[in-house]
C-alpha positions in Angstrom: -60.1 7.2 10.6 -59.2 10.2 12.5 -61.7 11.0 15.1 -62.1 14.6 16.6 -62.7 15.2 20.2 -64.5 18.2 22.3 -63.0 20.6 24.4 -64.6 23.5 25.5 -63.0 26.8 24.9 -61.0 28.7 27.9 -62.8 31.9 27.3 -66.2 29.8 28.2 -67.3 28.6 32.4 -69.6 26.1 33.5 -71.2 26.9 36.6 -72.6 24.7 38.5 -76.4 25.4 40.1 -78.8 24.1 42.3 -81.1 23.5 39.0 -79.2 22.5 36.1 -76.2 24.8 35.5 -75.4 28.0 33.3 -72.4 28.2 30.6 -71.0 31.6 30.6 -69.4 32.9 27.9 -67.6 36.4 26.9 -70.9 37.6 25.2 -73.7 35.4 26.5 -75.0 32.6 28.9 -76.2 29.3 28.2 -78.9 27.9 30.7 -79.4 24.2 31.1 -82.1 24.8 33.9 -83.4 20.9 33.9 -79.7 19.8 33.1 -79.9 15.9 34.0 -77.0 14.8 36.6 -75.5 12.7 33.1 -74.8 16.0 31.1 -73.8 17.8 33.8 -70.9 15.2 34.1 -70.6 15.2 30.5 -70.1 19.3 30.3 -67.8 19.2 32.9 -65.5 16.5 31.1 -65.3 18.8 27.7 -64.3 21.8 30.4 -61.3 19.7 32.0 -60.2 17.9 29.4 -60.3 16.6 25.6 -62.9 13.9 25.4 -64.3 11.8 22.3 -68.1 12.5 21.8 -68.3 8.2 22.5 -67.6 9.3 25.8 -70.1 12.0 26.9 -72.9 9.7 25.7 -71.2 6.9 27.3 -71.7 9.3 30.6 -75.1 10.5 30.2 -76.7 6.9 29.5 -74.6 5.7 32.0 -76.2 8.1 34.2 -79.4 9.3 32.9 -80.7 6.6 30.3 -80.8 6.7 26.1 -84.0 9.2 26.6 -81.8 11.6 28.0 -79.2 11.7 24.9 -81.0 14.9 22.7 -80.5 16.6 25.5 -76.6 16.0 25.0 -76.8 16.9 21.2 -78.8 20.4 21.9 -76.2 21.4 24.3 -73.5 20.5 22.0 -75.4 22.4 19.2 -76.0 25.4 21.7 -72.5 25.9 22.5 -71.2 25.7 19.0 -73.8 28.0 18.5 -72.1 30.2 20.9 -68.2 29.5 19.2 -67.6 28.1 22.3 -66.5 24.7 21.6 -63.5 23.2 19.5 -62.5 20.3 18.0 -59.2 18.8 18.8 -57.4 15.8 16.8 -54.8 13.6 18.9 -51.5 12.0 17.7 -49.3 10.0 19.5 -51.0 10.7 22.7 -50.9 14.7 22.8 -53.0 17.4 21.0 -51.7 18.3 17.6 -54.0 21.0 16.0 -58.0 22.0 16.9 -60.7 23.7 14.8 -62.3 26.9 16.7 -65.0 28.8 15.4 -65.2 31.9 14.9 -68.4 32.7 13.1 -71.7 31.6 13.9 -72.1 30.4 10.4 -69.7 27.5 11.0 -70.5 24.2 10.2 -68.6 21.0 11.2 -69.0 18.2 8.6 -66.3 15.7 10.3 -65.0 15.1 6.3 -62.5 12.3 6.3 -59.3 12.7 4.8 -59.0 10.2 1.5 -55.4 9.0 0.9 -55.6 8.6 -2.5 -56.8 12.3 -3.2 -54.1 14.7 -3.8 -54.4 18.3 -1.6 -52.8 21.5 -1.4 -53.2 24.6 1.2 -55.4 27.4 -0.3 -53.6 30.7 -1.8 -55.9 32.3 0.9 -54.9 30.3 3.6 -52.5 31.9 6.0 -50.6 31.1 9.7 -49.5 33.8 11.9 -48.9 33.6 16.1 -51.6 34.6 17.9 -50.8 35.0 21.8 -48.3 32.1 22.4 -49.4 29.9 19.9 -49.3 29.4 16.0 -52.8 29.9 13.9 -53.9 29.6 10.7 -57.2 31.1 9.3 -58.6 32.3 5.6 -60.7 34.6 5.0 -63.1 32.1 3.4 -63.3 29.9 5.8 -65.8 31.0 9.6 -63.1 29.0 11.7 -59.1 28.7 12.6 -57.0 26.2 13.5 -54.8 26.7 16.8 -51.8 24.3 16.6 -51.1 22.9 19.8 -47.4 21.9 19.6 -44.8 22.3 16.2 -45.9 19.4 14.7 -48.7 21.0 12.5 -46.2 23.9 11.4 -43.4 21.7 10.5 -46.3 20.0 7.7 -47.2 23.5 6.2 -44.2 23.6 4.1 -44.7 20.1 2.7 -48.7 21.0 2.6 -48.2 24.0 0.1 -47.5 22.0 -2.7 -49.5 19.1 -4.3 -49.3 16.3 -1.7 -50.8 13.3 -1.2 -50.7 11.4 2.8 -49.3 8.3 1.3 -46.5 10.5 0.4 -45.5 12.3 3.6 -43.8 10.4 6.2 -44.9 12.1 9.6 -47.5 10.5 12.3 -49.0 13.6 12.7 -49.9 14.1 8.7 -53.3 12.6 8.7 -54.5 14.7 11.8 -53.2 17.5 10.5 -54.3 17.3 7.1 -58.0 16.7 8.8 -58.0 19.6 10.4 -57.3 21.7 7.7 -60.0 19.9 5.7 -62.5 20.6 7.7 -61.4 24.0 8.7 -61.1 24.6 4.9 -57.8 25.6 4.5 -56.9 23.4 1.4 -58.0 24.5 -2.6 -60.9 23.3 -4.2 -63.2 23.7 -7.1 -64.6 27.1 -5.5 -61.2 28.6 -5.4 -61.0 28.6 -9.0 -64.2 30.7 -9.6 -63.0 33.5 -7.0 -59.5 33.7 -8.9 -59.9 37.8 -9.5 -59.3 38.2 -5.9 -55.7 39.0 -4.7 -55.4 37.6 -1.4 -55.1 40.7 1.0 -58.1 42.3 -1.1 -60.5 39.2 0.3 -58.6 39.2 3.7 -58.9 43.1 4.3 -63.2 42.7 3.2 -63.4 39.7 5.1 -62.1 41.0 8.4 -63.3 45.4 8.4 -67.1 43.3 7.8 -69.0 41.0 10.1 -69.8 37.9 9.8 -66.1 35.9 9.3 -64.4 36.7 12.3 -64.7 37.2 16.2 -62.4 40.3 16.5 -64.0 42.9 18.2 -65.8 45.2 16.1 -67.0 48.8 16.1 -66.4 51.4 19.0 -63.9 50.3 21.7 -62.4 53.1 23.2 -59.0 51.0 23.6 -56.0 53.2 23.9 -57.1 56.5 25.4 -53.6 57.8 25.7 -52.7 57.4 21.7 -56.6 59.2 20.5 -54.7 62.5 19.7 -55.4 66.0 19.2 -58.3 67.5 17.1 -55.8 69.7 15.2 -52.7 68.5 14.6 -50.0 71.1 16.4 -47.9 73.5 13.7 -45.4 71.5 11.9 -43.5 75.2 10.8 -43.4 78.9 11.8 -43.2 79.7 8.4 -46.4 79.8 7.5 -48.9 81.2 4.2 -52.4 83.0 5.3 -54.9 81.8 2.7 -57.8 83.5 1.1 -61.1 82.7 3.0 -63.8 83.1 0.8 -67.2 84.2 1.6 -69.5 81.5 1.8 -72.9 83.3 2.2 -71.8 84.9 -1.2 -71.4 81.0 -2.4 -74.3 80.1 -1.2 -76.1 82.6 -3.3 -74.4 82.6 -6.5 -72.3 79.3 -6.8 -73.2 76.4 -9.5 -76.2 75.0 -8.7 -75.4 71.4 -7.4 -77.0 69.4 -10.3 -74.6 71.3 -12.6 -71.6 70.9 -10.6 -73.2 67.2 -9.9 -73.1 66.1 -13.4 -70.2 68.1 -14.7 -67.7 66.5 -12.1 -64.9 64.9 -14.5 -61.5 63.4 -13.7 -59.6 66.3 -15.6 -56.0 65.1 -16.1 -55.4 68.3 -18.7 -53.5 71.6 -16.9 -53.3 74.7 -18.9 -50.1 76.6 -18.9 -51.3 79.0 -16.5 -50.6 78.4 -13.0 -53.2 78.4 -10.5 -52.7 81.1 -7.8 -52.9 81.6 -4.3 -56.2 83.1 -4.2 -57.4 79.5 -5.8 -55.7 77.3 -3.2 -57.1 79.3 -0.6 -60.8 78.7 -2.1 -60.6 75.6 -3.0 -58.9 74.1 0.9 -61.3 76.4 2.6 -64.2 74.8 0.6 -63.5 71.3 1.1 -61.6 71.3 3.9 -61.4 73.8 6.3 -62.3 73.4 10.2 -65.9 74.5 10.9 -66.1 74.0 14.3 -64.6 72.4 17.4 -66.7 70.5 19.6 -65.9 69.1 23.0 -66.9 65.7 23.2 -66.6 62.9 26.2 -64.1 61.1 24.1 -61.7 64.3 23.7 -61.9 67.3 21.0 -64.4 66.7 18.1 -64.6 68.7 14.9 -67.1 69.5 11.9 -65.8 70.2 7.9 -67.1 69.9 5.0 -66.6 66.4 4.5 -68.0 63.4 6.0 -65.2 61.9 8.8 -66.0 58.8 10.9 -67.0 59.8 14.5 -66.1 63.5 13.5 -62.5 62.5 14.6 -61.7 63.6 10.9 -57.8 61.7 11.5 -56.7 63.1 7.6 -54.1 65.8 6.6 -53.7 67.6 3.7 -49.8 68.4 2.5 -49.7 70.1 -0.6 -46.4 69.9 -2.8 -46.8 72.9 -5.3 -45.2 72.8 -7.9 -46.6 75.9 -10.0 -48.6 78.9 -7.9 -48.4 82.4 -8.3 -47.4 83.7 -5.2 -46.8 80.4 -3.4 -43.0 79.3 -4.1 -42.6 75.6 -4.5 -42.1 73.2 -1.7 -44.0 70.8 0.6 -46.3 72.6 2.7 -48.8 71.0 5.3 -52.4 73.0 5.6 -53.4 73.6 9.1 -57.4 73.3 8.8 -58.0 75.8 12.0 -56.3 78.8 11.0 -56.7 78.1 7.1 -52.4 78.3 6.4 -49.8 76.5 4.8 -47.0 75.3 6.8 -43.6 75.5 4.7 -42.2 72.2 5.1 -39.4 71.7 2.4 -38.5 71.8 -0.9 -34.8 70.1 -1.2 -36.0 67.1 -0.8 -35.4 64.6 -3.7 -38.2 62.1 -2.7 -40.8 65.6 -2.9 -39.6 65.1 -7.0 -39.6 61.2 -7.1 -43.4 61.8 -6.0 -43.8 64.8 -8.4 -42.6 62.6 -11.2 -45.0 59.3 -10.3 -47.4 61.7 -10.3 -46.8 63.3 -13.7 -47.7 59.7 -15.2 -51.4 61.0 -14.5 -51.2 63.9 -16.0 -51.1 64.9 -19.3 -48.3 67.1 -19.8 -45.4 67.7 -17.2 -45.4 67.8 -13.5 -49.0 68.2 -11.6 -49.7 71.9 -10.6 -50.7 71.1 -7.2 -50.1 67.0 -5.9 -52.3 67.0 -2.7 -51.2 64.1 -0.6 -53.4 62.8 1.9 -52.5 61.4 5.5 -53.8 59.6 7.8 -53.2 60.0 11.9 -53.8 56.4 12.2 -54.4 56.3 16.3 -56.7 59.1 15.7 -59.3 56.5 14.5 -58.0 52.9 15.8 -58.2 54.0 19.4 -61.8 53.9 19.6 -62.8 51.3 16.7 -61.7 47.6 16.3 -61.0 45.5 13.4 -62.6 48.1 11.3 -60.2 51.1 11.8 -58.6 51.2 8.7 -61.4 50.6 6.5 -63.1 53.7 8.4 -60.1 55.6 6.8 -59.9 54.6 3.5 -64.1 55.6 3.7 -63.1 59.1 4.8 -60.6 59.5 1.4 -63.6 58.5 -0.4 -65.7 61.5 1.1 -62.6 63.8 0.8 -62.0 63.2 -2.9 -65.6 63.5 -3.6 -65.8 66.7 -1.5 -62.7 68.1 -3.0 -64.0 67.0 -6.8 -67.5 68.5 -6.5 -65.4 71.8 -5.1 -62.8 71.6 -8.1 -65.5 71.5 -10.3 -68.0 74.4 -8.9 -64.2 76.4 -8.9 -64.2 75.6 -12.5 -60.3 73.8 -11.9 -58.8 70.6 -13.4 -59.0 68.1 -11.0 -58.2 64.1 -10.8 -57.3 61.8 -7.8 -54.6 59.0 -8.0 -55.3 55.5 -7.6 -52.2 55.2 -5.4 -48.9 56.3 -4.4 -46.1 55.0 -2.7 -46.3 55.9 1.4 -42.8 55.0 2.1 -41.7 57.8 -0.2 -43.9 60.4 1.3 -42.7 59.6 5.0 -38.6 60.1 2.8 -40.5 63.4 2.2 -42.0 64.5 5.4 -40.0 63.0 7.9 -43.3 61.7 8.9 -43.6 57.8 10.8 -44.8 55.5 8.0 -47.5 53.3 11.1 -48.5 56.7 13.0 -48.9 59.1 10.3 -48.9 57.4 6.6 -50.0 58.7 3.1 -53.1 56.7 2.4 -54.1 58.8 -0.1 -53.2 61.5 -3.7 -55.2 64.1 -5.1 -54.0 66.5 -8.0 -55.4 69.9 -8.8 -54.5 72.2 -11.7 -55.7 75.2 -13.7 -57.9 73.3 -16.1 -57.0 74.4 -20.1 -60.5 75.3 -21.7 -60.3 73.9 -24.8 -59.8 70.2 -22.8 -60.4 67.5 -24.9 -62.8 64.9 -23.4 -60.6 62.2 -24.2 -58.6 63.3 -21.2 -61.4 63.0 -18.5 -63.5 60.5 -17.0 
């Protein structure tokens, strides 16, 4: 029988007062204010060292009498409660793995391995290094396992496959393969009814939402020194002025928003007319154009006309035309300030490898227009935790809307992709694939007007 033992976290104090004593932790603090002499002792043993539970009631009825024991199971309760206490199995004399919360929805059942059952590590279970040490975690699971020494990593490999104990020849099998238990790292029953997830899909939602992790989460302000600029410096001096249009004029005599509303359509059909300059202009300056800069305590802020998480709006727009009147074709980034297209390139053989993955939308040829869609990551992760990246891929979501509702009003052909290939885009751009990556592709043509339905959605 393998029996786990209590350790108090390091990120947790116990601090002794002259009634009872406080636990502090990183987020809150635990009062014992009629803490009997017994659990005092007892709190301090799981702070020092790695005791069996027979041993802290060993030391409060030792020291306080069996009346005094609930005591020792509420403050046990409390500070698991409070993720501040782990559970650490022993071989040979030393630590081999422990079992830390990291929800407050975890619950320890203390399930006892069975040698005759046959186990196998989840598909969703997962060990990485953490600090100085070696983790694993899942993103179905509300706790990880910290391995204390190589032991536990050196089973993993044997652990992946169909195993039973009886078959592995290593003292420190049974410990570990209790840990993982009841840390619920291995497969069961449940796995099979969640088989439509791919594993970084339920990693990704598990971790950018509450609940099953302790990562820091929302605004943090870490990083000051990588936030970035509002607006993104010129990439070129060879620049295109656009056509502003007059809003006021839109205002008054544009679509009415039901119509545009319920005639939005993913519009995959281009006519063989190009679209011009004068529509480019209209439709960036619609969607995305720079209203305002606002000066903020956190740096430069700005306001478009889409939604942007903490108006830090971290998205570019580079347009690869392929057919406009008036704008030659090329790789051009839009500067949302002055309303122009920067001439990157257009010799680039990566530009037409992304042209071409792109054609596979549309119906008919190369795109007109492929818009593809950055992301200044720091811009964002600077100031928000775990959830930085989703915060992004929220922000395509209200720039492809944005850009389909203006599409339509324009009366254009307009579908986004449901992916692209990032590496390729920073062959393109020259553009560092973990500072400034594609996350996202939006094509816009001249729509033909005899499009048949079959090609929209």
């Amino acid at each position: 029988m393998i029996t786990f033992r209590y350790k108090l976290l390091p990120s947790a104090r116990i601090i002794s007062e002259t009634q009872g004593l406080r636990i502090v932790t990183p987020t809150s603090e635990i009062s014992f204010a009629a803490a009997t002499p017994g659990l005092i002792r007892a709190l301090s043993k799981i702070q020092d060292g790695i005791v069996e539970e027979c041993e802290l009631i060993e030391t409060v009825v030792r020291d306080d009498g069996e009346s005094a024991l609930p005591s020792l199971y509420l403050a046990i309760a409390e500070l698991d409660e409070e993720m501040q206490l782990q559970r650490v199995v022993v071989a040979a004399g030393s630590p081999v793995a422990s079992i830390v919360p990291i929800s407050k929805r975890f619950q320890f059942d203390d399930r006892q391995v069975n040698l005759e059952v046959t186990y196998g590590l989840s598909r969703f279970a997962y060990a990485r290094r953490s600090g100085d040490q070696w983790v694993m975690e899942s993103p179905r699971s509300y706790c990880r396992v910290v391995f204390h020494d190589g032991r536990g990593p050196a089973l993993l490999e044997r652990m992946a496959r169909p195993f039973r104990l009886t078959d592995i020849a290593d003292p420190a099998a049974e410990s570990t393969a209790a840990v993982l238990l009841n840390a619920g790292m291995f497969a069961d029953d449940e796995e099979e009814k969640h088989r439509a997830w791919e594993f970084h899909d339920l990693l990704f939602h598990a971790r950018v939402r509450s609940g099953r992790h302790n990562d820091p989460y929302g605004r943090l302000f870490r990083f000051p020194e990588l936030r970035g600029v509002a607006v993104k410096p010129p990439m070129s001096d060879a620049v295109i002025d656009l056509y502003r249009p007059d809003i006021a004029n839109l205002m008054e005599h544009d679509m009415p928003f039901a119509k545009v509303l319920e005639a939005r359509r993913s519009d995959r059909i281009h006519d063989e007319r190009a679209l011009t300059k004068r529509d480019v202009g209209e439709f960036l300056f619609r969607a995305a154009r720079i209203r305002e800069i606002v000066q903020a305590k956190e740096g430069e802020l700005t306001r478009r006309p889409y939604p942007g998480a903490g108006a830090a709006y971290e998205l570019e727009i580079y347009p690869i035309i392929h057919r406009c009147d008036d704008i030659p074709d090329g790789l051009y980034h839009y500067c949302p300030s002055t309303h122009r297209l920067e001439y990157l390139r257009s010799d680039s053989k990566a530009i037409g490898q992304l042209q071409h993955s792109a054609a596979q939308i549309v119906n008919g040829g190369l795109p007109q227009i492929l818009l593809v869609i950055t992301a200044r990551f720091s811009r964002l992760m600077w100031r928000y935790g775990s959830v930085g990246y989703a915060l992004v891929l929220k922000d395509i979501g209200g720039l492809f809307q944005t850009m389909y509702l203006v599409a339509t009003a324009m009366g254009l052909a307009a579908c986004a992709a449901g992916g692209g290939d990032a590496d390729l885009f920073a062959d393109a751009s020259g553009l560092d694939y973990l500072e400034e990556g594609a996350v996202g592709e939006f094509i816009i043509g001249r729509r033909r007007t005899e499009s048949a339905l079959s090609g929209r959605d």
